[in-house]
N, C-alpha and C positions, 0 to 999 in steps of 0.2 A: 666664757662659755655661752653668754645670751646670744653673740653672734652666728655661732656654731649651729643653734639650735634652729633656729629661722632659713642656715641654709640645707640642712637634712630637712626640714618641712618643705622645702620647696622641691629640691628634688625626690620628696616620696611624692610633692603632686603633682610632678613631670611622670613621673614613673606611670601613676595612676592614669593621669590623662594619656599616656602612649599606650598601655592597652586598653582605653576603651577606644582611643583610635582604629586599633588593629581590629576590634571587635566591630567595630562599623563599617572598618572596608571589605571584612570577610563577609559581612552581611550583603552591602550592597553589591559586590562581586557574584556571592551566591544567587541575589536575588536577579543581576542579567543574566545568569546562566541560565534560571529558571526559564527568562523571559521569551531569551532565543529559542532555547528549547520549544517551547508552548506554540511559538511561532513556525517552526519547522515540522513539527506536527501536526500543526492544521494544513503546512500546504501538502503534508503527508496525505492526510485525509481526502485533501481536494483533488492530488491524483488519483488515488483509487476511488475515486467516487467521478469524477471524468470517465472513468476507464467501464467504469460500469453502468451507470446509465446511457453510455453509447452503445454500448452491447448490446444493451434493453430494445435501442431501437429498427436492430436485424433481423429476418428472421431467426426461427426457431431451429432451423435446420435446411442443408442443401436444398432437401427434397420441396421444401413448402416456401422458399426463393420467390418464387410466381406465383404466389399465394394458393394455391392448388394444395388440399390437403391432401397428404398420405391415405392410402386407401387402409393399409394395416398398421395405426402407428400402435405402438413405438418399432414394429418390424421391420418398416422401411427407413427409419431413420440411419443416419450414416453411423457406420459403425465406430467404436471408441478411438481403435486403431487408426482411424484416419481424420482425428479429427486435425486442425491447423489446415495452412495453405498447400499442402505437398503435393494433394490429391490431384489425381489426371480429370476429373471433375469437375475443378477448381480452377474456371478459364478468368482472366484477366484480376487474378489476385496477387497481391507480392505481400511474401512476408512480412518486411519489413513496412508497408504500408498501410495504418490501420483506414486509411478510407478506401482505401478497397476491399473490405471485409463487407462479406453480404449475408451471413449468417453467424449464431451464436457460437458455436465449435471455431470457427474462423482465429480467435482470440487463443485459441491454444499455443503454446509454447512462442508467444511473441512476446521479446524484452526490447527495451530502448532504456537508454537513459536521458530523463527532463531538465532541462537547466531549467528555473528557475529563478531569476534575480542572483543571480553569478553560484548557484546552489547547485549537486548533480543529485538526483533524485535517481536509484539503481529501480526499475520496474520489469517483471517480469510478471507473468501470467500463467494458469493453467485452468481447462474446462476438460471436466467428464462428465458422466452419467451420475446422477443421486440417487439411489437408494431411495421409496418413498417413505419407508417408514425412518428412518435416520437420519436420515438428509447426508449421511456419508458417501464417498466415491463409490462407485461401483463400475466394475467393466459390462454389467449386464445393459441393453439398451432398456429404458426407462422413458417417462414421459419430462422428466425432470433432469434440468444441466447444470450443473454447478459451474461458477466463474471463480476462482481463487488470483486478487490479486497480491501480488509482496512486492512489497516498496521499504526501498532501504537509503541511509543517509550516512556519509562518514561519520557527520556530527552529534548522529544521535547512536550512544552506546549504552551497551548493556553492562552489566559489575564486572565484568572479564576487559573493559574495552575493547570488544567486537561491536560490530554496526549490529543494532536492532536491526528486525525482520518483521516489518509489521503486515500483517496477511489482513485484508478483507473481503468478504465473499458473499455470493450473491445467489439465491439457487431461483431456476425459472422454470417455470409451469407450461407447458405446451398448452394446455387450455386456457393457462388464464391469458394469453395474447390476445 
């Protein structure tokens, strides 16, 4: 019976050591997912922050291009409805091309997708008028543009496993240019 005993000790400390094995690898496992994770969100962040501070550096609007203010603003500013590239106004711009953008509205309704280091970054864009007191959309003209961008990743999901939609936004001041 003494031999007996010694081999149930051993395999209760096989047993033992085999889950804290598993307990180690679901950790270390966990903790690359984190890692990736953390890393595809910062170059989340670095898109939409690319996408915004080049904004920052256009005019404010068609009208004030040649730096000529608006006589009436926000009157003469281009209306909501036409902001993006579509306008008959809107001589040597392509949509799909953000260095041809010459003003802030310009960035409206333009998507691309970023590779990345072999990654696809989903980006689409939207700019209206803001509200001064809320800072929310507004179809009124206003002194103030809101930039909305959303960037999305296969890789990064939400409890459903649909892609996150992460929006960052930007609102601009006609005065303070």
């Amino acid at each position: 019976m003494v031999g007996y005993s010694e081999v149930i000790y051993t395999m209760a400390g096989m047993l033992v050591f085999s889950l804290i094995l598993l307990s180690a690898n679901r950790m270390i496992q966990r903790n690359t997912q984190l890692q990736i994770e953390g890393e595809l969100e910062r170059e989340v962040v670095a898109v939409a922050q690319n996408i915004i501070e080049e904004s920052r550096t256009v005019a404010f609007d068609e009208i004030t291009v040649d730096g000529i203010p608006p006589v009436t603003p926000p009157n003469d500013f281009t209306s909501p409805y036409d902001f993006g590239t579509n306008r008959s106004d809107e001589t040597g711009e392509v949509s799909t091309d953000r260095k041809t953008f010459d003003d802030f509205d310009d960035y409206d309704g333009w998507s691309d997708v970023a590779t990345i280091e072999g990654v696809d970054y989903n980006i689409s864009v939207s700019v209206s008028y803001a509200d001064p007191s809320t800072y929310d959309a507004t179809t009124s003209k206003t002194n103030f543009k809101k930039i909305v961008v959303r960037v999305e990743n296969e890789f990064l999901k939400d409890g459903s496993d649909q892609p996150t939609q992460y929006e960052f936004s930007y609102i601009r001041n006609y005065y303070a240019d």
